[in-house]
N, CA, C and O of each residue as an XYZ file, in Angstrom:
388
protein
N      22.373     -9.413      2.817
C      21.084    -10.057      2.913
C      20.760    -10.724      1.582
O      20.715     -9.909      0.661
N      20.511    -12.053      1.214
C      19.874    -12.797      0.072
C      18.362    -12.858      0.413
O      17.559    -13.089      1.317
N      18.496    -12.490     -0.941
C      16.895    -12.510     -1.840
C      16.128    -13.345     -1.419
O      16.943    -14.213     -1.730
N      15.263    -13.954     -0.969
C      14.291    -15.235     -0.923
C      13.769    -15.729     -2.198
O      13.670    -16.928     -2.457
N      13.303    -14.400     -3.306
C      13.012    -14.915     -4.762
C      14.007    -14.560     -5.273
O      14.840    -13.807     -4.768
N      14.042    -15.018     -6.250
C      14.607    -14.245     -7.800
C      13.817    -13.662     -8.321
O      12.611    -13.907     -8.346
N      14.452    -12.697     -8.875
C      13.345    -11.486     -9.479
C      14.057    -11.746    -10.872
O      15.259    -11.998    -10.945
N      13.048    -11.648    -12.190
C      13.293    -11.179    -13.898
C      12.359    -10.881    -14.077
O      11.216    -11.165    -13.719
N      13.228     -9.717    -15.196
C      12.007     -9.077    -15.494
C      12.421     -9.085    -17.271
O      13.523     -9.015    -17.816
N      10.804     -9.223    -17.950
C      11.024     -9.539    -19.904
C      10.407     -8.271    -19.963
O      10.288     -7.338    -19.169
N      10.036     -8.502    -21.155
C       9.869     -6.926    -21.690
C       8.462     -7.312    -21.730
O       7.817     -6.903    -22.696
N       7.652     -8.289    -20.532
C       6.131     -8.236    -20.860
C       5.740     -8.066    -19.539
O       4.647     -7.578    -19.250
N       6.618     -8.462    -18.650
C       6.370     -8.906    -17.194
C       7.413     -8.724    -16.042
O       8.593     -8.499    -16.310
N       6.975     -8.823    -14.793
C       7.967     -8.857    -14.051
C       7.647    -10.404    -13.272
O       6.489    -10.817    -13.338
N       8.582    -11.153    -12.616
C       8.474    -12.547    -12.349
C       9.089    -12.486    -10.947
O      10.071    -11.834    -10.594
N       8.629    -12.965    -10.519
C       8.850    -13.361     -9.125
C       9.314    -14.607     -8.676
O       8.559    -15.014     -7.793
N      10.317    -15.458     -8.926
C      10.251    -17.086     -8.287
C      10.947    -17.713     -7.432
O      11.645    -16.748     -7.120
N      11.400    -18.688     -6.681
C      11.830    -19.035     -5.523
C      13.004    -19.526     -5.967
O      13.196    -19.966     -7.101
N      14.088    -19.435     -4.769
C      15.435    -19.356     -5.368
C      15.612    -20.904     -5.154
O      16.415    -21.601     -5.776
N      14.631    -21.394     -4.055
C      15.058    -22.839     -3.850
C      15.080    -23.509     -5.031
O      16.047    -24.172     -5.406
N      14.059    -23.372     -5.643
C      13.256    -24.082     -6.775
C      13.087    -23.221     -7.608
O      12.247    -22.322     -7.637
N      14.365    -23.632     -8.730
C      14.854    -22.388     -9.970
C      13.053    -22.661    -11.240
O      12.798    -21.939    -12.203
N      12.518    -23.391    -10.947
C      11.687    -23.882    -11.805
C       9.807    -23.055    -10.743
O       8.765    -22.987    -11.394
N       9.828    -22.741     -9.727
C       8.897    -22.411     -9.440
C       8.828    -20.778     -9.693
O       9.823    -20.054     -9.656
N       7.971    -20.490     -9.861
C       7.527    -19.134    -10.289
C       6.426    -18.956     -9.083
O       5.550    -19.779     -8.814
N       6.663    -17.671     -8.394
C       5.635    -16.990     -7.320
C       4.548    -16.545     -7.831
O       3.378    -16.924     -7.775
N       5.153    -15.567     -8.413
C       3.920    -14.636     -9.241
C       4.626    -13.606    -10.228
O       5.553    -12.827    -10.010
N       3.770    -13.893    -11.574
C       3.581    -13.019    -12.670
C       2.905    -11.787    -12.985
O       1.725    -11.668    -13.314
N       3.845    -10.805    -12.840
C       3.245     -9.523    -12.771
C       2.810     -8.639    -14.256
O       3.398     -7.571    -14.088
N       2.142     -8.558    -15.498
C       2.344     -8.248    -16.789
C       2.602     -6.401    -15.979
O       2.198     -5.838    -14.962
N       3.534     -6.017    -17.211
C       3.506     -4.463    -16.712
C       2.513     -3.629    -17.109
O       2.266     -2.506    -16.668
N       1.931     -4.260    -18.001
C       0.725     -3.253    -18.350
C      -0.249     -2.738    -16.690
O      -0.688     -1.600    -16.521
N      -0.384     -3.806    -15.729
C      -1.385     -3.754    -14.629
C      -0.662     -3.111    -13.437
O      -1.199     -3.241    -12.337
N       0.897     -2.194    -13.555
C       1.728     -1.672    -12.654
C       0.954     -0.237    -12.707
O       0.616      0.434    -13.682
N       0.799     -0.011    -11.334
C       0.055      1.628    -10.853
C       1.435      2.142    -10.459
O       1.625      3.265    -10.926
N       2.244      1.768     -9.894
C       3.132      2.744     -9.464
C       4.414      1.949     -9.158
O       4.629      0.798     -9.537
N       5.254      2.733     -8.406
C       6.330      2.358     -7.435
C       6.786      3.107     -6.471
O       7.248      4.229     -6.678
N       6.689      2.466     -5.109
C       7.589      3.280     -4.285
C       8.869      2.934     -3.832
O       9.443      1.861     -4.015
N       9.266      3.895     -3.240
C      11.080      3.824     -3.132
C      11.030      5.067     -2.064
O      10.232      6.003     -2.024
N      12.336      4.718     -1.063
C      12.907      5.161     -0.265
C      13.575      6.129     -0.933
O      14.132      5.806     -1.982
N      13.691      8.130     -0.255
C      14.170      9.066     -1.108
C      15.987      8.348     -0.827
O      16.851      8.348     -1.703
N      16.146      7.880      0.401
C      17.301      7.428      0.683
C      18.313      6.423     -0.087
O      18.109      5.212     -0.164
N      19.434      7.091     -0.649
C      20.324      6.375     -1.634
C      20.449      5.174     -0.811
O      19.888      4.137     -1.163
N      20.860      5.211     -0.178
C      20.908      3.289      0.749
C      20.046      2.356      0.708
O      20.254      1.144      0.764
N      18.841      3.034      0.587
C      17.445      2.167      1.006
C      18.092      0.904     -0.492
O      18.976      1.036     -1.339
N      17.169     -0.153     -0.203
C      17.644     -1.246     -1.501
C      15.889     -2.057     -1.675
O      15.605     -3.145     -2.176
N      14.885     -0.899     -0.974
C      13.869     -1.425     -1.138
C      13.052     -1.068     -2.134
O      13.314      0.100     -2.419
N      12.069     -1.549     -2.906
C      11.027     -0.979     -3.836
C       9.450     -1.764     -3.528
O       9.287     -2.950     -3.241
N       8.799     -1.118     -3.624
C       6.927     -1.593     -3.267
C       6.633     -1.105     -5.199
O       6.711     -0.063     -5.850
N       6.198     -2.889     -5.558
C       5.629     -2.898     -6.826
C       4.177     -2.071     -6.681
O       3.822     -2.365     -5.540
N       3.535     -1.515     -7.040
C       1.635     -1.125     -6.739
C       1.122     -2.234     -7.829
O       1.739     -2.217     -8.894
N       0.339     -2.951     -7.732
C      -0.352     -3.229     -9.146
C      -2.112     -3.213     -9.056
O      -2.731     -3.459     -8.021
N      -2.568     -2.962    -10.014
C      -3.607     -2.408    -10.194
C      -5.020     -3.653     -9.714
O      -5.383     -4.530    -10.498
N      -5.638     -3.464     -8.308
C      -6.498     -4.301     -8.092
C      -6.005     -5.798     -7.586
O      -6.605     -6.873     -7.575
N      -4.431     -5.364     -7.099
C      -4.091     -6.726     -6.424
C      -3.348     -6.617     -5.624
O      -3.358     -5.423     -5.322
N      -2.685     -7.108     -5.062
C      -1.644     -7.401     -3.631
C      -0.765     -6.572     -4.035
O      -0.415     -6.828     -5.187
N       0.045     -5.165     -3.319
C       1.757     -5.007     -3.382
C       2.374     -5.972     -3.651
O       1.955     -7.129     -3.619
N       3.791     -5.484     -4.043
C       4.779     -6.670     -4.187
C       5.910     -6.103     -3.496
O       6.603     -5.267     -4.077
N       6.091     -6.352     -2.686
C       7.459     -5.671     -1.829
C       8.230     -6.234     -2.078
O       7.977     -7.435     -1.991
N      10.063     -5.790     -2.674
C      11.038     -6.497     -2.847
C      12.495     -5.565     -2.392
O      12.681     -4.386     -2.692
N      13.223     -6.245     -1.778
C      14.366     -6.131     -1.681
C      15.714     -6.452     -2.604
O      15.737     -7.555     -3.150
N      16.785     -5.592     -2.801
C      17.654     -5.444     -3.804
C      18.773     -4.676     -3.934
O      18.590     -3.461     -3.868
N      20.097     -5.146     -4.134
C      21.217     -4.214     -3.992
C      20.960     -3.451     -5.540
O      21.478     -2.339     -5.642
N      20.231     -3.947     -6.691
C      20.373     -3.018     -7.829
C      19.126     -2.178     -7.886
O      18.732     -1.563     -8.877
N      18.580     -2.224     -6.759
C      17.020     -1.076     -6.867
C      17.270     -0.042     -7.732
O      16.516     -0.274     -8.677
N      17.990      1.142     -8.013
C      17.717      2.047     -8.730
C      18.271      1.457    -10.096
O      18.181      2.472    -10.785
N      18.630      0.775    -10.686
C      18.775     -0.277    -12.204
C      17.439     -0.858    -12.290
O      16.986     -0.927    -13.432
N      16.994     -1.122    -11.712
C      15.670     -1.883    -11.742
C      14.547     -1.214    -12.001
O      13.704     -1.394    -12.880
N      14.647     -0.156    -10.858
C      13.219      0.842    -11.144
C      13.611      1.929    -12.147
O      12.819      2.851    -12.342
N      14.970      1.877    -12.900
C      14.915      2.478    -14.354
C      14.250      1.544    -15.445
O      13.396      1.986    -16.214
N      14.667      0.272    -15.474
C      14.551     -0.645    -16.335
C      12.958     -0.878    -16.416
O      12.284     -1.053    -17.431
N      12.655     -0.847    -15.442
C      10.803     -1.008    -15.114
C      10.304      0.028    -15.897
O       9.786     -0.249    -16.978
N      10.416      1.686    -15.346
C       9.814      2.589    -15.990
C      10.263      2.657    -17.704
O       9.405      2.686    -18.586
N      11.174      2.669    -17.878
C      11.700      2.432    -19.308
C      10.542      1.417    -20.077
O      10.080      1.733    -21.173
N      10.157      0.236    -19.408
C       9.375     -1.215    -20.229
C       8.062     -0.409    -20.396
O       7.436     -0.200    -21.435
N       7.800     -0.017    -19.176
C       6.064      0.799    -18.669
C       6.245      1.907    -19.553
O       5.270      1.832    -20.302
N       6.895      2.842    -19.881
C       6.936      3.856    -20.870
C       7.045      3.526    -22.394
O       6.742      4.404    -23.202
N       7.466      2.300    -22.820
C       7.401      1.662    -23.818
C       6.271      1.557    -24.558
O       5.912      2.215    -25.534
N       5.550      0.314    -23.768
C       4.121     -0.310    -23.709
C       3.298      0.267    -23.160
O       2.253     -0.380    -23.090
N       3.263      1.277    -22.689
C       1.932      1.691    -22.307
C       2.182      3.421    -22.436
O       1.510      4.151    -21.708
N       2.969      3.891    -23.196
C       3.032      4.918    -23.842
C       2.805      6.497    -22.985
O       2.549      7.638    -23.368
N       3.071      5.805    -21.535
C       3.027      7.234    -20.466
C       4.080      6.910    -19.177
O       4.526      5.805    -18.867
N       4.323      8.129    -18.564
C       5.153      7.068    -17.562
C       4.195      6.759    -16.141
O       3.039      7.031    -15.815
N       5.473      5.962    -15.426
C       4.966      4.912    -14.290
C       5.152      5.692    -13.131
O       6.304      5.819    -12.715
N       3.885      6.432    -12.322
C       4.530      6.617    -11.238
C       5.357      6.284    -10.503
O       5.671      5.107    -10.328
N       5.917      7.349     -9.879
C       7.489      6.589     -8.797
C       6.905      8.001     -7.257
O       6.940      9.230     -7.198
N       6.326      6.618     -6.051
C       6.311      7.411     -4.737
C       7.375      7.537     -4.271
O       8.219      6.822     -4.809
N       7.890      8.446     -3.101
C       8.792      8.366     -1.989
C       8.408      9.195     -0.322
O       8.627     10.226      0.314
N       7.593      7.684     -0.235
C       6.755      7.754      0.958
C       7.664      8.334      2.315
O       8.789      7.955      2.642
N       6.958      9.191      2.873
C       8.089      9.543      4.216
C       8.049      8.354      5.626
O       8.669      8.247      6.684
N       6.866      7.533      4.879
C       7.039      6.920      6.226
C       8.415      6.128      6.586
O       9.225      6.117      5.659
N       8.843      5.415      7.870
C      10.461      4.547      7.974
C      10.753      3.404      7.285
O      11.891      2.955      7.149
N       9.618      2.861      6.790
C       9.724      1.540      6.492
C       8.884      1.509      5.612
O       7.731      1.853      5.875
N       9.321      0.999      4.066
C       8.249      0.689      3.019
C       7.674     -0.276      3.258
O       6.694     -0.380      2.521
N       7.824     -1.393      4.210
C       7.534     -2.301      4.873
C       6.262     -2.567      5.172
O       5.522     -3.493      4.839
N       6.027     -1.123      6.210
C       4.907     -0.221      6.468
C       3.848      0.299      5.320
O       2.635      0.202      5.503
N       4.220      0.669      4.528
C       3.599      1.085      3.285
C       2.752      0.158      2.397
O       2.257      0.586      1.354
């Protein structure tokens, strides 16, 4: 399955932008405004639900999900000097969530 965005992430933000259009950007997430993350307890799952604080989820799909949601909590433990929650919702579908 391919991505619809591209996902990067700096050591201020996480970025969201369209693969059509290497130059459009979706949305800018700063990590300071991340409440959480959820994740499937399931090693297969390749999904993660961004939380951010007072705005829309960010649901994303990914064969490097658990590289990612290290690399995330690692930035969030950095800069904001506590760590980042991590859910693992029982429902089937983070989809759902």
């Amino acid at each position: 399955m391919k991505n619809k965005y591209k996902f990067l992430i700096t050591n201020e933000q996480l970025i969201f932008g369209d693969s059509e259009n290497k130059k459009a950007i979706r949305r800018k997430i700063p990590i300071e405004i991340l409440s959480g993350i959820s994740k499937k307890n399931k090693k297969s799952s390749r999904s993660l639900v961004f939380h951010i604080y007072q705005q829309a989820d960010e649901f994303f799909r990914t064969e490097d999900r658990d590289d990612i949601l290290d690399l995330v909590k690692r930035l969030y433990a950095y800069r904001m000097k506590k760590n980042l929650l991590i859910f693992e919702p029982a429902e089937k579908s983070l989809g759902d969530y």
